[in-house]
N, C-alpha and C positions, 0 to 999 in steps of 0.2 A: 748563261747570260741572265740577266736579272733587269727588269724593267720595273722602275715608280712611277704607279699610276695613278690618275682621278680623270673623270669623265670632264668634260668640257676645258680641258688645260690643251697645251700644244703635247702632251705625252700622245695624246692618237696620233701625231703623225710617226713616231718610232713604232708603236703598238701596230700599226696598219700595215708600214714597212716589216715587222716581222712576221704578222700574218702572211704577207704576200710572196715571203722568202720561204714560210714553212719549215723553221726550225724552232727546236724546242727552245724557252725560255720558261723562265720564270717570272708570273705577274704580282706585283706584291702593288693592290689598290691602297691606298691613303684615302680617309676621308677629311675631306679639306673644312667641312661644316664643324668636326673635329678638334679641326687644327693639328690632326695629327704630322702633319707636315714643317711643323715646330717642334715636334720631342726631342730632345737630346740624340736620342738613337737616329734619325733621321737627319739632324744636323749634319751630323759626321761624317751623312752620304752628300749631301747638300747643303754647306755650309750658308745660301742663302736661305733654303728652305722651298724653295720653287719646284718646276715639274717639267720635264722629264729628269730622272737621270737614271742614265746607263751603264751598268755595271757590267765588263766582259773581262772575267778574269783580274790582273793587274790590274784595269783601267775602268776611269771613271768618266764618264761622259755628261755636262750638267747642263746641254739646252739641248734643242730640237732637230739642230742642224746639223751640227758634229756628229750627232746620233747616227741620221740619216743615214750621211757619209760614210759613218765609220761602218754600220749595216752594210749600205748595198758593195763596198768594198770589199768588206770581207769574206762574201761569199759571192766569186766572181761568175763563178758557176749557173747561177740564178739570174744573170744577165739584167740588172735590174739597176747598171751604170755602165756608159764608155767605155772600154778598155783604156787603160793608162795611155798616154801617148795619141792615139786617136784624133781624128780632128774632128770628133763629136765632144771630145772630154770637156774643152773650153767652153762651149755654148752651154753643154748641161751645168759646168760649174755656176756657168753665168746663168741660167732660170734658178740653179737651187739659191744664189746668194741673192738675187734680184724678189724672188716671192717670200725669201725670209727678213732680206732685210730691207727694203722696198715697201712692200706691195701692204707685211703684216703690219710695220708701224701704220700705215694710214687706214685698215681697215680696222686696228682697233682704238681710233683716236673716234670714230665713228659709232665704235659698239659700246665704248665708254658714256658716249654721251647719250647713245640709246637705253642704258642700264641704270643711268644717274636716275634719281627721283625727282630733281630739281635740276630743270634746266639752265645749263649751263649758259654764262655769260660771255662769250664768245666773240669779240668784235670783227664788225663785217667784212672786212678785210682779211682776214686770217682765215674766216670761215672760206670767204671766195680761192681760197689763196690754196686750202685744204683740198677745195674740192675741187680746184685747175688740177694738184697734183693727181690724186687720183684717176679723173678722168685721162690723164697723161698715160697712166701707171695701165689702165685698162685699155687704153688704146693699143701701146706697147704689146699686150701679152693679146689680143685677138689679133694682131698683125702677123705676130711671131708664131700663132697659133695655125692660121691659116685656115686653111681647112683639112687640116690634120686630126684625128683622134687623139695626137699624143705633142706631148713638146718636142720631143726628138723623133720626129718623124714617124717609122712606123712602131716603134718599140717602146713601151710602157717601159717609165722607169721610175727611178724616186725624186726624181722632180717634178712628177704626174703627182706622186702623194705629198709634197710639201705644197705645191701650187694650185692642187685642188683642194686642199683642205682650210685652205685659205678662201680661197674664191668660193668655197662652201659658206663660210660664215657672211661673206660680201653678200651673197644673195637670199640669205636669209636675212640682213639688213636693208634689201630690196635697194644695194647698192649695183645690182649689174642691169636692170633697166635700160634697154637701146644696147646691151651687147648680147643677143642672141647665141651667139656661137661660145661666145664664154658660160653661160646659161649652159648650155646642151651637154659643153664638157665636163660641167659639173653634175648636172645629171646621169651622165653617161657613168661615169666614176663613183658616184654616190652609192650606185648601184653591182659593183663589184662585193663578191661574195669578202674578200680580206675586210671590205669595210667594216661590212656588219659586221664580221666576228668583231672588229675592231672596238667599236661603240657600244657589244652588249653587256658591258658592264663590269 
């Protein structure tokens, strides 16, 4: 397997999920400062030029999610997804699709405006309107959280690494304020040895 990477793109959530599986790959960094992630040779893996994409054999995986999926599946053995069939599979499908496609668009309509140089013109209703959802969004996953360690109860899976790695960026935008228990499971996770191999570069 072959993984495209660059530091601060959504590739750490596949890079982390294969840390945590413990099989070989191949990390092939792009530097985005670069643009290497435009060359011709790269296109043809990535016809938009974006970040991850996963190459296993035959197939080509070209966002974060698929990725995920297609990982903790294929090595069932690592136990790092539901069994097929199960009546955990539903809920975990529903945390991985709900923190990727949920949770990430509003936490980077936020990171966006935090990066701008020039703040954005943003009228106040949209803005209030952004941040009911959100606040919705975080309510949702500390409920469903509970007081669990994990989303799926007692077992770390890869909707721990998609949902944390999100709610990591939330809280370094000093978006999770007044959710403590979401706080803690990001700390908690932060601190997983897969991570850091994950993020060292």
């Amino acid at each position: 397997m072959k993984l495209y990477f660059a530091l601060r793109t959504r590739a750490i959530r596949p890079r982390w999920l294969l840390e945590e599986l413990g099989v070989p790959y191949e990390l092939v960094r792009l530097d985005l400062s670069r643009q290497e992630n435009t060359t011709p040779e790269y296109l043809v893996v990535h016809p938009l030029g974006d970040l991850p994409a996963l190459v296993d054999g035959d197939l080509t995986l070209l966002d974060s999610l698929s990725s995920c999926l297609h990982l903790a599946d294929r090595f069932p053995e690592k136990h790092l997804a539901p069994p097929v069939g199960s009546t955990e599979r539903g809920p975990y499908y529903g945390w991985m699709t709900f923190a990727e496609l949920i949770l990430d668009p509003l936490v980077m309509e936020f990171y966006r405006d935090a990066q701008s140089p020039v703040a954005r013109e943003v009228p106040e209703g949209e803005a209030m309107k952004l941040r009911t959802r959100l606040t919705a969004a975080l309510d949702h996953i500390q409920r469903g959280l509970g007081g669990r360690e994990f989303l799926m109860g007692e077992a770390f899976t890869a909707a721990d690494v998609v949902m944390a790695s999100i709610l990591h960026l939330a809280n370094t935008l000093m978006l999770l304020d007044g959710y403590p228990r979401l706080v803690e499971y990001v700390r908690r996770h932060s601190q997983r040895p897969a991570v850091r191999r994950a993020v060292s570069g």
